[in-house]
C-alpha positions as a Markdown table, in Angstrom:
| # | Residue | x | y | z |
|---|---|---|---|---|
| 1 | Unk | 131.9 | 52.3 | 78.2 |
| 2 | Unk | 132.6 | 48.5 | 77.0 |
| 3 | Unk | 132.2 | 47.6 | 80.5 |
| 4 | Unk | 128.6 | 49.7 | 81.1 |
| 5 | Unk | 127.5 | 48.0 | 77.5 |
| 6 | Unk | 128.5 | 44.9 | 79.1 |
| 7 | Unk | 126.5 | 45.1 | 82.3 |
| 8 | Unk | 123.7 | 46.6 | 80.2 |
| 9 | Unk | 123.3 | 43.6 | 77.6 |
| 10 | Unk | 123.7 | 40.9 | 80.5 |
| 11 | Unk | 121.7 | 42.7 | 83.3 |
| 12 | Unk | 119.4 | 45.6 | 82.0 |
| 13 | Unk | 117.6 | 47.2 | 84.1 |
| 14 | Unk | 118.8 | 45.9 | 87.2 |
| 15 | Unk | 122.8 | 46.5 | 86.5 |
| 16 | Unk | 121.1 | 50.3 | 85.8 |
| 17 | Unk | 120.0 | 50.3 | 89.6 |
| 18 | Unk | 123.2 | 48.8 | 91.3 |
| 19 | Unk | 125.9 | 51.1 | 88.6 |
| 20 | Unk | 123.8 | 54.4 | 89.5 |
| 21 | Unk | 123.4 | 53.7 | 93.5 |
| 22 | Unk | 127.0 | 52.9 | 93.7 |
| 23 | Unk | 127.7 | 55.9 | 91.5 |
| 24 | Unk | 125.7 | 58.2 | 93.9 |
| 25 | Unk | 127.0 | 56.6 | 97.3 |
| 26 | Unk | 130.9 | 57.7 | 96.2 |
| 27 | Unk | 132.1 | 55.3 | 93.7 |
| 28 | Unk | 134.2 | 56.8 | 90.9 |
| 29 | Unk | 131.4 | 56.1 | 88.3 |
| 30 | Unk | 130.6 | 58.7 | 85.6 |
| 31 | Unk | 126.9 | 59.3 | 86.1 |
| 32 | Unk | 125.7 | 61.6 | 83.7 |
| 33 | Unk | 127.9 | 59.5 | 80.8 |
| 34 | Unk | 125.7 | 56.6 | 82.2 |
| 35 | Unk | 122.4 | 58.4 | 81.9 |
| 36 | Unk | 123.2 | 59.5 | 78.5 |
| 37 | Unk | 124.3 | 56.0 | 77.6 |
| 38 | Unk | 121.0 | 54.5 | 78.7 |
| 39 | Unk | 119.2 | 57.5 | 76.7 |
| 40 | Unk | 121.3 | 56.1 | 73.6 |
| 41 | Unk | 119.8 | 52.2 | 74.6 |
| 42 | Unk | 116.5 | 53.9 | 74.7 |
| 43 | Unk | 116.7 | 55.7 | 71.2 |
| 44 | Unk | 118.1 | 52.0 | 69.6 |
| 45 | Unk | 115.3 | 50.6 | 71.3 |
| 46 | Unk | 117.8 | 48.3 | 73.9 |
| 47 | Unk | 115.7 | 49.2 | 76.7 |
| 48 | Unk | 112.3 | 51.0 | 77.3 |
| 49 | Unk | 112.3 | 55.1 | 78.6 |
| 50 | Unk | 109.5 | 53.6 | 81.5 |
| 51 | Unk | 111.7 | 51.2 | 82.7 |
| 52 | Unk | 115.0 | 53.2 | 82.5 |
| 53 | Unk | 113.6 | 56.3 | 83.9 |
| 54 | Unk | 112.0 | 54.0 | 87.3 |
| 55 | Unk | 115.8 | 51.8 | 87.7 |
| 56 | Unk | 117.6 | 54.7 | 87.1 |
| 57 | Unk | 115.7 | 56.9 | 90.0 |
| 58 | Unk | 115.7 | 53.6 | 92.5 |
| 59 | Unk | 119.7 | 53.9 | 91.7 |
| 60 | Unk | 119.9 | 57.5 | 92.5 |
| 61 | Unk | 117.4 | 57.7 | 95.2 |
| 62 | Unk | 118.3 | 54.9 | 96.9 |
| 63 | Unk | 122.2 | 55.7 | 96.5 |
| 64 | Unk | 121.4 | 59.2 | 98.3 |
| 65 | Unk | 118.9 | 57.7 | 101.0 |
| 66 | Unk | 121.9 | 55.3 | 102.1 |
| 67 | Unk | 124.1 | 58.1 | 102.2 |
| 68 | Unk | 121.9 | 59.2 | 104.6 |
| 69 | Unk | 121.6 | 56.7 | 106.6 |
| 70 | Unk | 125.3 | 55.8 | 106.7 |
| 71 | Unk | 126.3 | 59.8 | 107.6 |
| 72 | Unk | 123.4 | 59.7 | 110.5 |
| 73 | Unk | 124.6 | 56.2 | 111.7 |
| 74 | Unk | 128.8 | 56.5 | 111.0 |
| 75 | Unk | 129.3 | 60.0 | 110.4 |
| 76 | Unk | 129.5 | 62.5 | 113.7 |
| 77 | Unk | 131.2 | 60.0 | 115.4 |
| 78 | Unk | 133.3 | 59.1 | 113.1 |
| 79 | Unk | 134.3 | 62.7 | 111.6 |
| 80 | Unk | 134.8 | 63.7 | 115.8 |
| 81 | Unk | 137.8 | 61.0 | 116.0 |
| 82 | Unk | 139.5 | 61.1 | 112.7 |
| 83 | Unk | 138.3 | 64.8 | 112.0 |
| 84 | Unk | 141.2 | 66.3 | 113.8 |
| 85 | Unk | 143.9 | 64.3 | 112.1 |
| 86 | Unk | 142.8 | 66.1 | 108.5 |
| 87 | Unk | 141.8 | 69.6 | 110.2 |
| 88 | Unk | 138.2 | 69.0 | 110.6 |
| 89 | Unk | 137.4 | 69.9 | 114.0 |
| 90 | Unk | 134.1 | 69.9 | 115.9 |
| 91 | Unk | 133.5 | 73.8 | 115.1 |
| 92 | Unk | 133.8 | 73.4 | 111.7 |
| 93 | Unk | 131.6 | 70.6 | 112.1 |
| 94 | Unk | 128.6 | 72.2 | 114.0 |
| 95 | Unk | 129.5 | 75.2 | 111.5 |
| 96 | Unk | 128.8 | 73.0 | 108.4 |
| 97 | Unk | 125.5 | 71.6 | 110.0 |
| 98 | Unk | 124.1 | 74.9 | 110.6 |
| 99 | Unk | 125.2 | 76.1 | 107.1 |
| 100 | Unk | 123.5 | 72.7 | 106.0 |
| 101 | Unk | 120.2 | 73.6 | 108.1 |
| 102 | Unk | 119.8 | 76.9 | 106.5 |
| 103 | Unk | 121.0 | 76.5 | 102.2 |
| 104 | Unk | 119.7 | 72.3 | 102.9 |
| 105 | Unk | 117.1 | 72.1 | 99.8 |
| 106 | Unk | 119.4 | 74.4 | 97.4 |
| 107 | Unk | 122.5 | 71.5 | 97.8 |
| 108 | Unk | 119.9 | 68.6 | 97.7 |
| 109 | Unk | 118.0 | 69.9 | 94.7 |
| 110 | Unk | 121.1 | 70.8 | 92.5 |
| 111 | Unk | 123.5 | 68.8 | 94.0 |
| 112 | Unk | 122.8 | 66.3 | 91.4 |
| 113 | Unk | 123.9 | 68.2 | 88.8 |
| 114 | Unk | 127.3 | 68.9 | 89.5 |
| 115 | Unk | 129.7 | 66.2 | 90.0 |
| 116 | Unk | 131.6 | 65.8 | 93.4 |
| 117 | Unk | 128.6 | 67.1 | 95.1 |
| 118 | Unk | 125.9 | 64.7 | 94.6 |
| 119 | Unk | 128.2 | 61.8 | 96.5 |
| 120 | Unk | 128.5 | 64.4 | 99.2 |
| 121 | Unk | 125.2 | 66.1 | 99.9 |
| 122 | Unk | 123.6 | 62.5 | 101.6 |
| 123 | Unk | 125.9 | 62.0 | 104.0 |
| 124 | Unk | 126.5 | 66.0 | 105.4 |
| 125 | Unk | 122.5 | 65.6 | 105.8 |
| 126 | Unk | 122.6 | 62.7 | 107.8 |
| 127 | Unk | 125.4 | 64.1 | 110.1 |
| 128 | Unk | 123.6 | 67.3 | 110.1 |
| 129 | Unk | 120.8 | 64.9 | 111.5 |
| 130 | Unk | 118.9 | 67.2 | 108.9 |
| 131 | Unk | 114.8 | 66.4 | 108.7 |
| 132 | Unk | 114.4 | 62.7 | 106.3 |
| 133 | Unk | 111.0 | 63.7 | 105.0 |
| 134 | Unk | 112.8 | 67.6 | 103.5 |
| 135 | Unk | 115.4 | 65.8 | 102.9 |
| 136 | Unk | 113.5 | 63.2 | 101.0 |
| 137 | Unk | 111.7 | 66.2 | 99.1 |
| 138 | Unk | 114.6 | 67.8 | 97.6 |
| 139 | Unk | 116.7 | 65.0 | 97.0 |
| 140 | Unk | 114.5 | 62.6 | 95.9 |
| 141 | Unk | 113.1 | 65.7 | 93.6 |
| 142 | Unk | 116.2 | 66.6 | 91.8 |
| 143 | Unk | 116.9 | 63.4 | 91.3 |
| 144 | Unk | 114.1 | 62.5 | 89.1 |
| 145 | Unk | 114.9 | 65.6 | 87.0 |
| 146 | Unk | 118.5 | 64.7 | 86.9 |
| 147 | Unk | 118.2 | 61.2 | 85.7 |
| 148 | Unk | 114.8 | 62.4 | 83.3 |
| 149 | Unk | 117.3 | 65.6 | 81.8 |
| 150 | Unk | 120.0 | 62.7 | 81.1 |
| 151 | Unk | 118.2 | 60.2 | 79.7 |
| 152 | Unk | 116.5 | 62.5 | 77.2 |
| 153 | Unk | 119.6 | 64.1 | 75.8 |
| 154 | Unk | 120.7 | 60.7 | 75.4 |
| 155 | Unk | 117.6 | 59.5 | 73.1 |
| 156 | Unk | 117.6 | 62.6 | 71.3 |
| 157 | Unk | 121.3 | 63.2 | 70.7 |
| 158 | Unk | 121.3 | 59.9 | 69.4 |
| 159 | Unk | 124.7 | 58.2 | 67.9 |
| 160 | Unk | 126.3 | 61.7 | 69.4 |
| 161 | Unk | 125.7 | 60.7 | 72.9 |
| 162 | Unk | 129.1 | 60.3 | 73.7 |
| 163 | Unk | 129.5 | 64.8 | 73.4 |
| 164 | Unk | 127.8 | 64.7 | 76.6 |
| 165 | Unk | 131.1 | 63.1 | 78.2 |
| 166 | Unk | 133.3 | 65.5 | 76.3 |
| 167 | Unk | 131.1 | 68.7 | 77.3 |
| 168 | Unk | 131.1 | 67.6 | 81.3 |
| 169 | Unk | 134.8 | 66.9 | 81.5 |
| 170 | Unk | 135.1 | 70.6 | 79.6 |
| 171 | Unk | 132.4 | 72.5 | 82.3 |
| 172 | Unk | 131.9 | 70.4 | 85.6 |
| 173 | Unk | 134.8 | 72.9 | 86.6 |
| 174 | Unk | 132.8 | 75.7 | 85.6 |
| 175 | Unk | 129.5 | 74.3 | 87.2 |
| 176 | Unk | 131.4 | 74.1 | 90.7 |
| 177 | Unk | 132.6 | 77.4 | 90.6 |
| 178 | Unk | 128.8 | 78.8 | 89.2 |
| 179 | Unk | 126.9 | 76.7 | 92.7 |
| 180 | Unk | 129.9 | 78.8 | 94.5 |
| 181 | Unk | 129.2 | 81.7 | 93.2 |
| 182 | Unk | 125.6 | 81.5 | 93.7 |
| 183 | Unk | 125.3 | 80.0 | 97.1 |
| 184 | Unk | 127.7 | 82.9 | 98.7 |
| 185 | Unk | 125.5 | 85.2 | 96.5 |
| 186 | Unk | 122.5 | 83.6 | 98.0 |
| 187 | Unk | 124.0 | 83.8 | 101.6 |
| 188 | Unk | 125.3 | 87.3 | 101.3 |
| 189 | Unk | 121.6 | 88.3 | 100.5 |
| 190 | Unk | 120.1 | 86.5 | 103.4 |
| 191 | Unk | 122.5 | 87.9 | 105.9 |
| 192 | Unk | 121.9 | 91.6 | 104.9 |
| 193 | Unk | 118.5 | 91.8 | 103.9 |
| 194 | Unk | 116.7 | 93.8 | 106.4 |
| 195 | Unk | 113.5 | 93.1 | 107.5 |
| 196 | Unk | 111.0 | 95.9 | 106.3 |
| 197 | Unk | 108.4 | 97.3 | 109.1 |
């Protein structure tokens, strides 16, 4: 956290926008312990919630929009030539992009909440050449929530900010295995419902 506190005092609002974006595009940075952090700048009066809450959604939305980009400019290609190598071959691609087509705005919306996902999510809906403006509408949607959730339970938990880290490293697992459960749930029901005449 030393070195977040140091980007923070010497570059405020802007070092909030490059950490989170990097962060979001697949750097190993601990988002939601950054988010809190800032909360806890906001509750000692470091930084204002206004200006926090706008850097901190640039950061996440443009971190997702370039994952975007670079899946629909690097990605197919790409995953067809070094796929195979790793076991990724083109029908598991075209599987994955008409999974994607179908349960898109669930991963986009929540994706941001669980960690491992939300670097993911961009890029399978670029290669999925998946439509920018719904794409736009669910990611750019949770991530506002996301960062507003983050950056409130960092004012209001004050000095304690730092349980936030301790609870995410304790239940991310958890989380994952929860958006599992629920997406197979989710598809089971679509695939069986039957349409009523």
């Amino acid at each position: 956290m030393e070195l977040f506190e140091y980007f923070l005092s010497n570059y405020g609002y802007l070092a909030i926008i490059l950490i989170l974006l990097g962060g979001i595009v697949g750097l190993p940075i601990p988002d939601e312990v950054l988010l809190t952090f800032i909360g806890f700048y906001i509750y000692k009066g470091k930084l204002t919630f206004l200006l926090s809450f706008l850097s901190a959604s640039i950061g996440a939305i443009g971190g997702i929009s370039l994952s975007y980009y670079l899946g629909v400019r690097l990605g197919f290609p790409f995953l067809l030539k070094y796929g195979p190598k790793i076991k990724i071959t083109y029908k598991r691609i075209t599987f994955v992009q008409e999974k994607f087509q179908k349960y898109g705005p669930i991963l986009l919306f929540i994706g941001f909440f669980i960690p491992g996902i939300r670097q993911v999510t961009g890029y399978v809906a670029g290669i999925s050449r998946y439509n920018f403006k719904r794409f736009a509408l669910y990611s750019y949607s949770g991530a506002l929530l996301w960062v507003i959730i983050f950056l409130i339970l960092g004012h209001e938990l004050g000095y304690r900010w730092y349980i936030i880290k301790e609870y995410l490293i304790k239940y991310s697992l958890y989380g994952v295995i929860l958006l599992c459960i629920f997406l197979i749930g989710f598809w089971w029901y679509l695939k069986w419902k039957k349409p009523k005449y």
